[in-house]
C-alpha positions as CSV (number, residue, x, y, z in Angstrom):
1,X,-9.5,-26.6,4.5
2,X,-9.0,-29.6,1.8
3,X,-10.2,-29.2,-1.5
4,X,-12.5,-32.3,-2.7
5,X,-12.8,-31.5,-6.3
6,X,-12.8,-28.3,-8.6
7,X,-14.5,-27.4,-11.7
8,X,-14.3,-24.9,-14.3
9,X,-17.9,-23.4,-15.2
10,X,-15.9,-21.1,-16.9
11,X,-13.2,-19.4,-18.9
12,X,-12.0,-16.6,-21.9
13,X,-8.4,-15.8,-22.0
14,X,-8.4,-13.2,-19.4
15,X,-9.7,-14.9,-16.5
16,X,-11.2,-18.8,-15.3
17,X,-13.9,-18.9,-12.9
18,X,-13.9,-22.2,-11.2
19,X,-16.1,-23.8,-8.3
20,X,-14.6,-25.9,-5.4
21,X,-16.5,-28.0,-3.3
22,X,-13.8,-28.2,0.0
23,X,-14.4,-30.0,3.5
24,X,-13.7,-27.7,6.2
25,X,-11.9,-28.7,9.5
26,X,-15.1,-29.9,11.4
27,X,-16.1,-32.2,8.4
28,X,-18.3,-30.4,7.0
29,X,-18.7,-29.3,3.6
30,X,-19.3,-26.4,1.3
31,X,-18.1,-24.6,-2.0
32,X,-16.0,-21.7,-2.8
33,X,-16.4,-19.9,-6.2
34,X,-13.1,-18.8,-7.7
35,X,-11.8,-16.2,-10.2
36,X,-8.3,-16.8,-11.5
37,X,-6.6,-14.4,-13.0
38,X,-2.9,-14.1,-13.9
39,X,-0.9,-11.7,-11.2
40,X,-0.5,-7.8,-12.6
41,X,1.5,-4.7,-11.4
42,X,1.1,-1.3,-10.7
43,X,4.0,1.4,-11.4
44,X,3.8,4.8,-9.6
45,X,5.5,6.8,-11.7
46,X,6.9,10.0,-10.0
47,X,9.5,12.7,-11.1
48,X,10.2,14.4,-7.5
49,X,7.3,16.4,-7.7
50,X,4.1,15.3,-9.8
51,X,2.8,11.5,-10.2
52,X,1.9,10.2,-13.6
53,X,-1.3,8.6,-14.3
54,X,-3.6,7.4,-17.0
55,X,-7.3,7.8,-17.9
56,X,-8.7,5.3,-19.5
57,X,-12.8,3.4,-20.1
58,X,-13.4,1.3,-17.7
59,X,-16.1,-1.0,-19.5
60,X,-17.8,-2.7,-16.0
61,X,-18.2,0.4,-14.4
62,X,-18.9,2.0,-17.4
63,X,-17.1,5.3,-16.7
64,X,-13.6,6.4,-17.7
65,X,-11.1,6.2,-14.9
66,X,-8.0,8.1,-13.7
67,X,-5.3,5.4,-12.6
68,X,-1.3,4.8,-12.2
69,X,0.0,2.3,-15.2
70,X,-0.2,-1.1,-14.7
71,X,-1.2,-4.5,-16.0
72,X,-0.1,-8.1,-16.8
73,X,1.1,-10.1,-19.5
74,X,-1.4,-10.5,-22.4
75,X,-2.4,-13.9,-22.8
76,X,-0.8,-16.9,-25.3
77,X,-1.8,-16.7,-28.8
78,X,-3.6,-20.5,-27.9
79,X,-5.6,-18.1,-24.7
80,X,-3.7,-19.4,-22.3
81,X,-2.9,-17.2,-19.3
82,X,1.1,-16.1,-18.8
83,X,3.2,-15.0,-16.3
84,X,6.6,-13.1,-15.9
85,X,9.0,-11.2,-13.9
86,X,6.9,-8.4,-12.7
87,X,9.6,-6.1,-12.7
88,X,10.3,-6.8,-16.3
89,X,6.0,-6.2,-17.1
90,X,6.0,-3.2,-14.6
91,X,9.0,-1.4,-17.1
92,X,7.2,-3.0,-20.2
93,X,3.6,-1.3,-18.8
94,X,5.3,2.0,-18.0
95,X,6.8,2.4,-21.2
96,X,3.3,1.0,-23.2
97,X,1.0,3.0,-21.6
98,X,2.9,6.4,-20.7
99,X,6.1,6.7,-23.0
100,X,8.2,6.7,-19.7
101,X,11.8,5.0,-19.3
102,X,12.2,4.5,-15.8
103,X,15.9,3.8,-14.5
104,X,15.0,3.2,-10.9
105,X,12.2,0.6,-10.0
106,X,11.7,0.1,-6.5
107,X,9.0,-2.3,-5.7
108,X,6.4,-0.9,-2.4
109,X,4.5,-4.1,-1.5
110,X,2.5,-7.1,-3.1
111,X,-1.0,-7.2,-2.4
112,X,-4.3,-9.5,-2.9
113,X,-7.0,-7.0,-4.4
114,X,-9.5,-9.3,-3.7
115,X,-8.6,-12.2,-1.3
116,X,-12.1,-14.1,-1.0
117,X,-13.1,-14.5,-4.2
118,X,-9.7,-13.8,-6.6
119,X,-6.6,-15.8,-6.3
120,X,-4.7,-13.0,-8.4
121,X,-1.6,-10.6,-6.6
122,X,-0.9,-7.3,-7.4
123,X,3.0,-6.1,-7.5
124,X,3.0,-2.4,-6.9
125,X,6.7,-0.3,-7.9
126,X,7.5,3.1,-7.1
127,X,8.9,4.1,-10.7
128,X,11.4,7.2,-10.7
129,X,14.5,8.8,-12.8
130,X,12.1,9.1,-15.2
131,X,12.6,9.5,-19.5
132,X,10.0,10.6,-21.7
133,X,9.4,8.5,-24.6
134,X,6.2,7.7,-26.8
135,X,3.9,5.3,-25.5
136,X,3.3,1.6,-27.2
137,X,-0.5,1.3,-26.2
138,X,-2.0,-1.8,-27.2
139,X,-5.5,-1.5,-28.9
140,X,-7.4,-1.4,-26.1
141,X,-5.8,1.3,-24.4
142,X,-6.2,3.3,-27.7
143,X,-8.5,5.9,-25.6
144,X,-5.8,6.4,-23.2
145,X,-5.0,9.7,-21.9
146,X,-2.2,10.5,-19.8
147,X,-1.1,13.0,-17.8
148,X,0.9,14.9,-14.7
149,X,-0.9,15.2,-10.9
150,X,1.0,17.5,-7.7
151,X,0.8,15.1,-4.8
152,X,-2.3,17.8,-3.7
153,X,-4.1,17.0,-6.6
154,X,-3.7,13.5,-6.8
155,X,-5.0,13.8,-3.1
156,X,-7.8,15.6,-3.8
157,X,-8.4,13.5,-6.8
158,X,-8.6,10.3,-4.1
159,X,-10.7,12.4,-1.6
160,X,-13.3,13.4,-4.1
161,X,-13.9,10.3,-5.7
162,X,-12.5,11.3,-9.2
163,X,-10.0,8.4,-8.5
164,X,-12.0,5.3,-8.0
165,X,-9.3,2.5,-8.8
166,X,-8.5,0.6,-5.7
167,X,-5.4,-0.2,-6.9
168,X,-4.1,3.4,-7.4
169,X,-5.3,4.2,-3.9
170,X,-3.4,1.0,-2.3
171,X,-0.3,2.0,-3.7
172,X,-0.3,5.5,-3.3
173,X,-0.5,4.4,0.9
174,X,1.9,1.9,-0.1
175,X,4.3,4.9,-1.4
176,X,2.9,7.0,2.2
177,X,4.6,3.6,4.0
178,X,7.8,3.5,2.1
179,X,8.6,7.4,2.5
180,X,7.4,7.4,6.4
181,X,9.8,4.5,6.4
182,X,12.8,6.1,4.1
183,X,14.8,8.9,2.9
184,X,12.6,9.3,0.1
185,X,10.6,12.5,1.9
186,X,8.0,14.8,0.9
């Protein structure tokens, strides 16, 4: 596919939606709406035993939501979008949002919440060795509550549809993968 032109209809510092018009391999033509946002991780932090998660509003779904830590770099002060080592953000996002030090970081997969109409990628860490600290929230996580799941809870949680987020769901398989995979067990 061969992108004609593109167009931003529109942006805030968070995300740009953009529409391209693209010709297609039989000639043909079309458009493709696009939402770019910058890429984001997920941390799964877990002592052995329990996994930590946070609760927080969730303003489009207009419900508050049980989730593992995560997020991406806060935009420039001039609005524009930034990146960064996601391993550096996913120890940053830990730390801000739980109060947790985490000495080992392994990362479980990369994934594309939303492949045909997002261009943003999701890096997903499986946090352990785990420090308690106080949390450095940013002001819109001031709601935030945080707290300790068994592995039977946090699976229940995910069967019942108390936990909603995609995102925790993918990397709690993600975590199922690495430990059918690895020594890390049950």
């Amino acid at each position: 596919m061969e992108t004609i032109d593109s167009r931003e209809v529109y942006a805030n510092p968070w995300m740009t939606v953009r529409e391209d018009r693209i010709r297609r391999a039989d000639g043909s033509t079309g458009i493709y709406g696009v939402v770019d946002k910058v890429n984001y991780v997920v941390i799964v932090p877990w002592d052995g035993a329990r996994f930590h998660l946070v609760e927080q509003f969730r303003y489009p779904l207009q419900q508050r939501s049980w989730e593992f830590p995560g997020g991406a770099l806060p935009p420039a002060p001039d609005g524009t979008p930034t990146d960064g080592d996601p391993l550096d953000i996913a120890h940053r996002e830990l730390r801000e949002e739980t109060g947790l030090r985490a000495a080992t970081m392994i990362p479980l997969g990369e994934l594309a919440p939303a492949p045909a109409t997002c261009s943003q990628r999701g890096r997903f860490f499986l946090a352990t060795d785990l420090t308690p600290g106080a949390h450095e929230r940013e002001v819109e996580e001031q709601d935030m509550r945080s707290a300790w799941f068994t592995r039977g809870e946090l699976e229940s949680m995910i069967a019942s549809g108390v936990i909603v987020d995609a995102d925790t769901v993918a990397a709690y398989m993600l975590l199922l993968l690495q430990e059918k995979g690895s020594s890390l067990g049950r």
